[in-house]
C-alpha positions as protocol buffer text, in pm:
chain_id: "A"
residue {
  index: 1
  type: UNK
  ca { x: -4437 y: -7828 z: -3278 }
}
residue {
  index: 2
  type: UNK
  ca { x: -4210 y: -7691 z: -2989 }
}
residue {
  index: 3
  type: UNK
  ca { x: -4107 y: -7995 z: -2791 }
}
residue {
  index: 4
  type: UNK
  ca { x: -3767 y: -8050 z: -2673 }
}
residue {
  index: 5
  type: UNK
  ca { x: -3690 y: -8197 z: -3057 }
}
residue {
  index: 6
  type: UNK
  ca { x: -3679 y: -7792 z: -3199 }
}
residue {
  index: 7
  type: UNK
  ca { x: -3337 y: -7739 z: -3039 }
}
residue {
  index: 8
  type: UNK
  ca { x: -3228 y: -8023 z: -3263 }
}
residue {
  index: 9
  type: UNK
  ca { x: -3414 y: -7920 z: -3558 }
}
residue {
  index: 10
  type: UNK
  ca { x: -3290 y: -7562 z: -3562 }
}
residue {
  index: 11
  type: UNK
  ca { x: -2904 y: -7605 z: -3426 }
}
residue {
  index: 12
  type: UNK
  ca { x: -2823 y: -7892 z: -3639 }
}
residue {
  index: 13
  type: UNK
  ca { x: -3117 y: -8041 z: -3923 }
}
residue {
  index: 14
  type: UNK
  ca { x: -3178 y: -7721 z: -4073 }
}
residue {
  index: 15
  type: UNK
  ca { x: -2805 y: -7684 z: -4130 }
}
residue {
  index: 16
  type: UNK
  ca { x: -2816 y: -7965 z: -4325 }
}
residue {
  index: 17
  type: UNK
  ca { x: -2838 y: -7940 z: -4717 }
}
residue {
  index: 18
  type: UNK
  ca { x: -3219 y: -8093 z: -4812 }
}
residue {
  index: 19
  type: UNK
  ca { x: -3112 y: -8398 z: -4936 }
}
residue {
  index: 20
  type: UNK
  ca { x: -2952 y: -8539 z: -4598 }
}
residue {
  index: 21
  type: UNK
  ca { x: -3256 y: -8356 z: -4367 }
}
residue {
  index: 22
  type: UNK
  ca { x: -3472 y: -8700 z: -4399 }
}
residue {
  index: 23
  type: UNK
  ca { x: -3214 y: -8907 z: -4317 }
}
residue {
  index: 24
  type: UNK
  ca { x: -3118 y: -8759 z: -4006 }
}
residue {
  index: 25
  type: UNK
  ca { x: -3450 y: -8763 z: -3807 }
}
residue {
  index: 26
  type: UNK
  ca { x: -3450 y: -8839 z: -3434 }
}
residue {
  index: 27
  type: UNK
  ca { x: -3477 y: -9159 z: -3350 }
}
residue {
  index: 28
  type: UNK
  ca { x: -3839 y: -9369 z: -3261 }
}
residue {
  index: 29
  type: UNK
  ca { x: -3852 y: -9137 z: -2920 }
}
residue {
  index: 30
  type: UNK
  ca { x: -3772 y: -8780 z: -3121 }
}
residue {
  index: 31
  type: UNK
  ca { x: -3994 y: -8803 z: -3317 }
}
residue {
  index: 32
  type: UNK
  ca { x: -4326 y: -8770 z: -3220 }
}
residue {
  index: 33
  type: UNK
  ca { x: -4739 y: -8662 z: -3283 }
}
residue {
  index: 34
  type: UNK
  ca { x: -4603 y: -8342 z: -3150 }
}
residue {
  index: 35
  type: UNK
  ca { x: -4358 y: -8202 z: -3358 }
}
residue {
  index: 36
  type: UNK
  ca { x: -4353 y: -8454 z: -3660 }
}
residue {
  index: 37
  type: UNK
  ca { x: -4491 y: -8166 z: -3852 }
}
residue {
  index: 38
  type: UNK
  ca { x: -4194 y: -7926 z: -3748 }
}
residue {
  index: 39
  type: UNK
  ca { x: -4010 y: -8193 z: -3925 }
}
residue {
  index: 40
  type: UNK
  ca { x: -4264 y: -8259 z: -4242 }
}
residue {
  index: 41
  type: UNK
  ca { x: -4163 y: -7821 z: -4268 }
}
residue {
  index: 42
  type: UNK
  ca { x: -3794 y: -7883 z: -4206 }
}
residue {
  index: 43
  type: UNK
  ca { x: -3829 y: -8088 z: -4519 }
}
residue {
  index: 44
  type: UNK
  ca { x: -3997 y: -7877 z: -4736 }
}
residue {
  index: 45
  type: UNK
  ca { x: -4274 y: -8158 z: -4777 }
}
residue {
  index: 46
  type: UNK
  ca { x: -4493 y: -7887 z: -4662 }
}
residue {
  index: 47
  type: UNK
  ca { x: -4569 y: -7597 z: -4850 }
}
residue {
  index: 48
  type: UNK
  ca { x: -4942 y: -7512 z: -4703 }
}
residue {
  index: 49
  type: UNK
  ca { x: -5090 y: -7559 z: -4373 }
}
residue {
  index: 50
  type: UNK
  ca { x: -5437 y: -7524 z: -4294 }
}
residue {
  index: 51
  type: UNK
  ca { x: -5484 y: -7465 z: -3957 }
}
residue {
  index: 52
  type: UNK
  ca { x: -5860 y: -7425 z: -3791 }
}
residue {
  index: 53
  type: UNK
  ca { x: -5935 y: -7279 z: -3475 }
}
residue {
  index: 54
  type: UNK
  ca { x: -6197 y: -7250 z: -3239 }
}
residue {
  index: 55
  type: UNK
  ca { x: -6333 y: -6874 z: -3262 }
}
residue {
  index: 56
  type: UNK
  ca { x: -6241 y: -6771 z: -2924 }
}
residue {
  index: 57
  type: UNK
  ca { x: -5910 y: -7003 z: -2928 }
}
residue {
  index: 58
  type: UNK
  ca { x: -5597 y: -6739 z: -2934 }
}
residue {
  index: 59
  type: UNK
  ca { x: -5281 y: -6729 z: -3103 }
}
residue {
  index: 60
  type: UNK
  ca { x: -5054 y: -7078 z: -2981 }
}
residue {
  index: 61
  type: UNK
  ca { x: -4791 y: -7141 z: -3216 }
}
residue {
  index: 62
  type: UNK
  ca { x: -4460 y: -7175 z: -3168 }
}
residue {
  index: 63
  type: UNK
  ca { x: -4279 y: -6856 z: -3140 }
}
residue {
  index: 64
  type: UNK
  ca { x: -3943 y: -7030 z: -3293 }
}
residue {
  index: 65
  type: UNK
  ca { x: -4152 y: -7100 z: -3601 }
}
residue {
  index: 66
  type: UNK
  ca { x: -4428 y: -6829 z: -3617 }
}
residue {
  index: 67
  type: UNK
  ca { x: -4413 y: -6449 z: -3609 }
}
residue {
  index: 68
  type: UNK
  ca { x: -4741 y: -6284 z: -3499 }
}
residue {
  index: 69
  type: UNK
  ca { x: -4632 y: -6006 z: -3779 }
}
residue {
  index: 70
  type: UNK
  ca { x: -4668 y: -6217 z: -4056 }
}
residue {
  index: 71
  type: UNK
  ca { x: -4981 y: -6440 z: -3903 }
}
residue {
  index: 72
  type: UNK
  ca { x: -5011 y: -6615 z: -4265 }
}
residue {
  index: 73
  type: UNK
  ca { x: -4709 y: -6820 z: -4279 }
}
residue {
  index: 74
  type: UNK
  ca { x: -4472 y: -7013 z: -4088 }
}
residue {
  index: 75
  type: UNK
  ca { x: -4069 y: -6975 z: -4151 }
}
residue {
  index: 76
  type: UNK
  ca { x: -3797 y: -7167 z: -4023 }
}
residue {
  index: 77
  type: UNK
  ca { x: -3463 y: -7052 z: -3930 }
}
residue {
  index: 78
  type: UNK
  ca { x: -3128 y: -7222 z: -3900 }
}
residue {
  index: 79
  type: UNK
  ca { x: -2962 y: -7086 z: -3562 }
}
residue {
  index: 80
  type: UNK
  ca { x: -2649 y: -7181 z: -3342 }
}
residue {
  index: 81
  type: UNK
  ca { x: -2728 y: -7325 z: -3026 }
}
residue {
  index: 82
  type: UNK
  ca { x: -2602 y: -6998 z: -2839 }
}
residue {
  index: 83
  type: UNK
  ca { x: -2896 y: -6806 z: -3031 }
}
residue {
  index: 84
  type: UNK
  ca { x: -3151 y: -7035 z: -2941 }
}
residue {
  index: 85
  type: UNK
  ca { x: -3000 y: -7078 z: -2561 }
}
residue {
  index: 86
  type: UNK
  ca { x: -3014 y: -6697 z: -2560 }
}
residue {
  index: 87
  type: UNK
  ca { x: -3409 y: -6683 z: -2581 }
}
residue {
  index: 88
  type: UNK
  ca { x: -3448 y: -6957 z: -2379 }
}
residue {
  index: 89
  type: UNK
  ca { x: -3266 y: -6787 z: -2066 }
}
residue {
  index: 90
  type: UNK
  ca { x: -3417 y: -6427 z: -2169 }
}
residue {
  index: 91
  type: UNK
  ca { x: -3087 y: -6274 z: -2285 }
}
residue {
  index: 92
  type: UNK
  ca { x: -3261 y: -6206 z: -2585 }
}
residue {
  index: 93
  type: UNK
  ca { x: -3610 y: -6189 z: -2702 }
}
residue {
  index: 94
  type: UNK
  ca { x: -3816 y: -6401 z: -2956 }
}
residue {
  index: 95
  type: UNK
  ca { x: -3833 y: -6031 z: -3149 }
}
residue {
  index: 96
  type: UNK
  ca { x: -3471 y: -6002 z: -3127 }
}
residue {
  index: 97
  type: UNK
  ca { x: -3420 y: -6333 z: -3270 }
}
residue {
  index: 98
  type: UNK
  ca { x: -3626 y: -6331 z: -3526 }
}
residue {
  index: 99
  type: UNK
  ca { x: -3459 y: -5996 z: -3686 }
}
residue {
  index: 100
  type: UNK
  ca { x: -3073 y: -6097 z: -3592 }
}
residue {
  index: 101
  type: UNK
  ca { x: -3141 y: -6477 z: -3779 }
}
residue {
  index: 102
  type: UNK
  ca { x: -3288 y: -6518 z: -4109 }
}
residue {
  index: 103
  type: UNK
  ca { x: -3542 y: -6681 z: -4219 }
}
residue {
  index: 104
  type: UNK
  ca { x: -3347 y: -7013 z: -4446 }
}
residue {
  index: 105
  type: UNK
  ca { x: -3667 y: -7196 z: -4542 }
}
residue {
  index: 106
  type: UNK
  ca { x: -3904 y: -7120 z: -4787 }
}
residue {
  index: 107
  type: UNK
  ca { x: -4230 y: -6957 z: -4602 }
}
residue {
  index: 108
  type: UNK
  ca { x: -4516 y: -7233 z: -4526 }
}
residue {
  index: 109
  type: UNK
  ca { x: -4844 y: -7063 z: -4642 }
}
residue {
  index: 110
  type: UNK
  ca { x: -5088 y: -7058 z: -4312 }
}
residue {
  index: 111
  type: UNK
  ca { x: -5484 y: -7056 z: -4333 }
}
residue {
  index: 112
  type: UNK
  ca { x: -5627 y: -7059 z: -4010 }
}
residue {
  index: 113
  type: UNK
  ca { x: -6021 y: -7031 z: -4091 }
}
residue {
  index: 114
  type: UNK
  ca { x: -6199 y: -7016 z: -3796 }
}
residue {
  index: 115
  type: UNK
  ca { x: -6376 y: -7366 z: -3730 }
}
residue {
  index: 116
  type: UNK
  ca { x: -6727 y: -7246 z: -3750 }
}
residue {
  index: 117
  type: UNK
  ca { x: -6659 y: -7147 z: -4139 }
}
residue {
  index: 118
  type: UNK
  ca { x: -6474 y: -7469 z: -4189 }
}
residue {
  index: 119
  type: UNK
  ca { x: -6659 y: -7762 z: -4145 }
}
residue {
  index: 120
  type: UNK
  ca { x: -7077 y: -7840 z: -4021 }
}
residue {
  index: 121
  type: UNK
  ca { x: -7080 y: -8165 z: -3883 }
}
residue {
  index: 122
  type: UNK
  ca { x: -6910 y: -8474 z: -3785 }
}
residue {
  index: 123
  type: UNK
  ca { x: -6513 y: -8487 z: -3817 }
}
residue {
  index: 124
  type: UNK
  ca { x: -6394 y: -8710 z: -4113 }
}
residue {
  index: 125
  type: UNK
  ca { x: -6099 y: -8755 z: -3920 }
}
residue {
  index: 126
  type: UNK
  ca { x: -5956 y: -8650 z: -3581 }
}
residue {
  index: 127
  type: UNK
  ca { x: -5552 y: -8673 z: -3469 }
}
residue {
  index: 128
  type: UNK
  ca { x: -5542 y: -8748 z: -3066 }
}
residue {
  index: 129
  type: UNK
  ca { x: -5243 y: -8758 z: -2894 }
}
residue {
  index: 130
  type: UNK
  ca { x: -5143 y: -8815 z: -2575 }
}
residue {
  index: 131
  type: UNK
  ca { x: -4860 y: -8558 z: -2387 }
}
residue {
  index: 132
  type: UNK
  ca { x: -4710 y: -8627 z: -2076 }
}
residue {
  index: 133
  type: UNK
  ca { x: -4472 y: -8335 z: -2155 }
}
residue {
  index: 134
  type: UNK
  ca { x: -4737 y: -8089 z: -2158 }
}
residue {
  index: 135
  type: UNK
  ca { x: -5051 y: -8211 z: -2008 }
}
residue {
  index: 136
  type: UNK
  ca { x: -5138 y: -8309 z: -1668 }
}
residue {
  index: 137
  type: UNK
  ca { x: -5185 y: -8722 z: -1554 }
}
residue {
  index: 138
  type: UNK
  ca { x: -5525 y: -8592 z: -1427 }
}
residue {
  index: 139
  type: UNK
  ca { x: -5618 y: -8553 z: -1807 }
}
residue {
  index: 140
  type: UNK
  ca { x: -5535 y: -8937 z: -1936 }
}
residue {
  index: 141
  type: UNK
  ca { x: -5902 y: -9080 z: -1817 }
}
residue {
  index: 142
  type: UNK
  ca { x: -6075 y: -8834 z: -1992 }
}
residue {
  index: 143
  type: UNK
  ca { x: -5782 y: -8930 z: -2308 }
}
residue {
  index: 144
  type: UNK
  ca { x: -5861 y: -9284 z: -2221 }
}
residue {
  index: 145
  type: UNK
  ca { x: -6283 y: -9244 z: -2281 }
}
residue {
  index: 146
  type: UNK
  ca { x: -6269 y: -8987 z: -2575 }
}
residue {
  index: 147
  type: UNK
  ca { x: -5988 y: -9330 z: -2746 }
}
residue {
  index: 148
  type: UNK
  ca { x: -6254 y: -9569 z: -2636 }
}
residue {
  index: 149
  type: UNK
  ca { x: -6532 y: -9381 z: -2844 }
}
residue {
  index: 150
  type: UNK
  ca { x: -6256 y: -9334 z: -3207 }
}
residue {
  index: 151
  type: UNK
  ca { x: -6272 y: -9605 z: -3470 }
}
residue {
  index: 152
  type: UNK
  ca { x: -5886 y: -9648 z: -3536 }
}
residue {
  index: 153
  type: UNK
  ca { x: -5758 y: -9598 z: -3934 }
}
residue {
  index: 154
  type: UNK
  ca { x: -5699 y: -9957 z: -4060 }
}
residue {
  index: 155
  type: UNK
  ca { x: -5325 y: -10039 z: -4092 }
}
residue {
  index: 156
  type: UNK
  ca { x: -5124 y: -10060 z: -4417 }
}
residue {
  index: 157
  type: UNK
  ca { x: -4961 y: -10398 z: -4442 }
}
residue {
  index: 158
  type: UNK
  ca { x: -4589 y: -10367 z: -4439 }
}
residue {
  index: 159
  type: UNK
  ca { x: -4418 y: -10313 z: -4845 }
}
residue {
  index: 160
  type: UNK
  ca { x: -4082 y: -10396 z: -4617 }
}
residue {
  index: 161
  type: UNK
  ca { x: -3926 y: -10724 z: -4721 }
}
residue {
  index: 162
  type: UNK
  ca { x: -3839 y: -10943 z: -4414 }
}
């Protein structure tokens, strides 16, 4: 949830009253498998997250969103672009921001069972993504076999007229 896109989403959609936020998403490139849930949040389509982790997997959310004091829920906060630019080049800290801008969105309500409680047994479904952002070329073989072995969701035929 913290590519590039959350400048955007906190210096201008969240800004926005809630009934223009879904018409103002990035276009085809913004939005992507890696922060289209930042967005789902932005529009208050989320109200409950559940979250599973690995037991020895730490903390790795994004600070912008999620305050290790209050581990159980994300919050989103409307900021200028100074504010954000500030943590960014370390004039001020992800603490400092999060006490000198409010929290505008309603809380998102986090469970983040550990994995081993969660679920014995095969995956119903897995997400994979690909992220040249964030991951390393070296990685897309090993991407490339684990895509080779996933049976795809079927498509929904279009309800567009043409």
């Amino acid at each position: 949830m913290g590519d590039a896109a959350y400048i955007f989403l906190i210096t201008d959609l969240l800004h926005r009253p809630l009934g223009e936020r879904a018409d103002n998403f990035p276009d085809d490139d913004g939005l992507t498998s890696g922060n289209w849930l930042a967005f789902a949040i932005a529009n208050q389509w989320v109200s409950q997250l559940l979250f599973p982790q690995r037991d020895d997997e730490a903390d790795d959310f994004f600070p912008f969103y999620w305050d290790p004091k209050q581990p159980e829920e994300l919050r989103m906060r409307a900021a200028t672009k100074n504010q954000v630019d500030d943590v960014i080049s370390g004039r001020s800290s992800i603490d400092d921001f999060r006490v000198n801008v409010p929290a505008t969105e309603p809380p998102v309500s986090m469970h983040r069972p550990p994995l081993s409680e969660l679920h014995e047994g095969p995956a119903d479904f897995m997400f994979v993504c690909r992220s040249p952002n964030y991951s390393p070329a070296a990685a897309d073989p090993l991407f490339d076999r684990v895509c080779e072995r996933i049976q795809p969701l079927p498509t929904q035929p279009s309800t567009k007229e043409a």
